[in-house]
N, C-alpha and C positions, 0 to 999 in steps of 0.2 A: 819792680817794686819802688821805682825813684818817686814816681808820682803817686802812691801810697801810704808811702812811708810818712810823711807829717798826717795824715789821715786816722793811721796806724799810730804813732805816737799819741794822739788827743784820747782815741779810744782806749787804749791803755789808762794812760792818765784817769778818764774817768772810771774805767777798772777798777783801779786803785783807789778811788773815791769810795765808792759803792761797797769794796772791802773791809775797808775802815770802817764805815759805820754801819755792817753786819759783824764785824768781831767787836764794836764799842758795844753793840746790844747784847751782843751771847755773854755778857762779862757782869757779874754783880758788881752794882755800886753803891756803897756805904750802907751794903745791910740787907739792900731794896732783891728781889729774883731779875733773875735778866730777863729783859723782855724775849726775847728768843733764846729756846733749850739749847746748851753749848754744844751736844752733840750734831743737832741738824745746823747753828750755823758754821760747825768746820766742815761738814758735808759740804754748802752753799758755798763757802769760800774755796775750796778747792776746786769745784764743777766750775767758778769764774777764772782761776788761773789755769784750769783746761781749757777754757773756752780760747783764754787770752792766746795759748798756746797753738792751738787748731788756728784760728786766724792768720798767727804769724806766719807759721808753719806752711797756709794755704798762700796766702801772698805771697813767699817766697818762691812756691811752686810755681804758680801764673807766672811770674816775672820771668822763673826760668825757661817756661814753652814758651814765651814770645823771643828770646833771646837764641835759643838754639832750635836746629832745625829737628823736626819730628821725625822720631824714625820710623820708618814703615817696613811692620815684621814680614819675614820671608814666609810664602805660603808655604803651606805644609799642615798637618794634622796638627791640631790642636787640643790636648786634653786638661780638663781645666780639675784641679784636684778637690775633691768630694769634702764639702763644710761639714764639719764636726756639728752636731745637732745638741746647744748645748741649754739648758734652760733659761730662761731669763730670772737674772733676780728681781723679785717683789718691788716695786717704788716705794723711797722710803721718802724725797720728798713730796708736800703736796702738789698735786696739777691744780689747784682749782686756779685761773686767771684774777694775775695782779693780786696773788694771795699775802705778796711779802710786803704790803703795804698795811697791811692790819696790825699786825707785832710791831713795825716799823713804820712811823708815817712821816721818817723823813726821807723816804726812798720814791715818796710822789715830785720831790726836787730833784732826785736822780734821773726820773722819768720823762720829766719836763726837758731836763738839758739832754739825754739819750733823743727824744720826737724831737726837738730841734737839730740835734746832730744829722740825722737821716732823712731831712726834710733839705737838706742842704746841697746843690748840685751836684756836688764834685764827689758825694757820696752816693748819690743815685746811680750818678753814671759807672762809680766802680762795682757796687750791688749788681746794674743790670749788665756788665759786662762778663760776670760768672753767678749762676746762679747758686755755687756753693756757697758763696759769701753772706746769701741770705738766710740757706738753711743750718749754720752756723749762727749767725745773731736770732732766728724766731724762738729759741728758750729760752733768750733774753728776755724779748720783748715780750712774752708770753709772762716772765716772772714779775715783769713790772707794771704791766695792765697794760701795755702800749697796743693799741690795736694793729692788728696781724696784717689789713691791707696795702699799710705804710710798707710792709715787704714785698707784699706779694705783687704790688703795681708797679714796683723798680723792676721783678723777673721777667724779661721777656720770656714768649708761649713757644713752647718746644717747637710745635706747629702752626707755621703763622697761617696759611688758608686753613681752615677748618674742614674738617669733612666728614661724611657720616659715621665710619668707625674711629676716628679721633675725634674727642671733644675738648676743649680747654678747660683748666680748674674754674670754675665757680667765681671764685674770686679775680679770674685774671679777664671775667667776661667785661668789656663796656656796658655800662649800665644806660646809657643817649641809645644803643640799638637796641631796636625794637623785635621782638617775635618774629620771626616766619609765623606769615597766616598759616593756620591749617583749614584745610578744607570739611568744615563740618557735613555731615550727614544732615541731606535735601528733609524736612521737615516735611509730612505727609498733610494736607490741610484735614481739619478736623471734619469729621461726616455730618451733614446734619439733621436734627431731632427728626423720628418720623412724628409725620402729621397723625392727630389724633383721628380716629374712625367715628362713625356717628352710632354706635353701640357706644362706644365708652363716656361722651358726651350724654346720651341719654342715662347711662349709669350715673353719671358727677347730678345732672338735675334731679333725679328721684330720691339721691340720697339726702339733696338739698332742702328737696320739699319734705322728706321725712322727718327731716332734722328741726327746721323749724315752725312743723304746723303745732299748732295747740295742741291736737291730742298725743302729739309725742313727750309734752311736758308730763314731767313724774309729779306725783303730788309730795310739796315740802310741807311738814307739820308746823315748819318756823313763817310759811311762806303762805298768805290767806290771798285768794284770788279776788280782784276790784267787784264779782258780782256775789260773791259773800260778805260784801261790806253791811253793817247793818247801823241806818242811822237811827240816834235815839230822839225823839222830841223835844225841846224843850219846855 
């Protein structure tokens, strides 16, 4: 944790920022409602000082596997005892992304120094060294609109060859590789037209010449034919 720990210090610090100005909102000032309901921001302030908590907690942990040796359990039967199946309770904060910036818009200055904090080496490289560490900070960055890939590109992939029954998450694929070709289905060439017969061709002329000989014209009342024309003398 030696080399965490000023990491873990800033992060706190900003903790503590972040708390401050969700209890200055859940709080009437001179009359005005609070911009955030005081119930849900003590819910938010407490979920941040678990969070703080779970980090510390986890950092402590990593520092002590690298410190002492692993111990490796004697074979034997192993029975692993039966989880109590218990309900979930309802969410009572909202999920929707970067929601706490709406009530609160000075928590897009939170967000800004949080993406520069994780954009920072010495924070990738402790992220990509446990991938707890990121599934711990994504409620964060979820509550503060930070986009999810700034985490999910520090975790390195369970399985680094790929193979057919394992696939990487979505997010941890490189987007510069390109597809495997698939092998499309050979395209049959189109057949072509049969040629016309000389019965159907005699049928197309007769109808032709049906169509536009004179006596197939109908007689129009509106319509006087050039040899009914009748000139008058002057």
């Amino acid at each position: 944790m030696n080399a965490a720990s000023p990491l873990f210090t800033r992060f706190a610090g900003f903790i503590d920022r972040l708390k401050q100005t969700i209890a200055a909102a859940s709080v009437k000032v001179q009359g005005r409602p609070a911009r955030l309901p005081t119930p849900l921001g003590l819910m938010l302030y407490g979920r941040l000082s678990r969070l703080t908590t779970r980090l510390r907690d986890l950092l402590a942990r990593i520092e002590a596997e690298r410190t002492k040796p692993r111990r490796i359990p004697a074979p034997g039967p192993h029975q692993r005892a039966p989880r109590k199946s218990t309900p979930k309770p309802p969410p009572v904060l909202p999920r929707r992304f970067g929601w706490i910036a709406q009530p609160i818009p000075e928590a897009n200055a939170h967000a800004q120094t949080l993406r520069q904090f994780l954009c920072e080496p010495e924070t990738e490289t402790l992220i990509a060294s446990d991938p707890r560490i990121g599934r711990i900070l994504r409620p964060l960055c979820h509550l503060l609109g930070i986009d999810l890939t700034l985490i999910y590109r520090m975790i390195p992939p369970t399985h680094p060859q790929d193979t057919p029954q394992t696939k990487p998450h979505p997010l941890l694929r490189n987007p510069s590789t390109k597809p495997r070709p698939q092998n499309p289905r050979p395209r049959l060439p189109k057949p072509p037209d049969p040629p016309l017969r000389a019965p159907t061709l005699d049928a197309i002329q007769s109808l032709l010449d049906h169509t536009f000989s004179p006596r197939a014209q109908t007689h129009n009342p509106w319509f006087t034919p050039p040899d009914f024309f009748i000139v008058h003398p002057k």
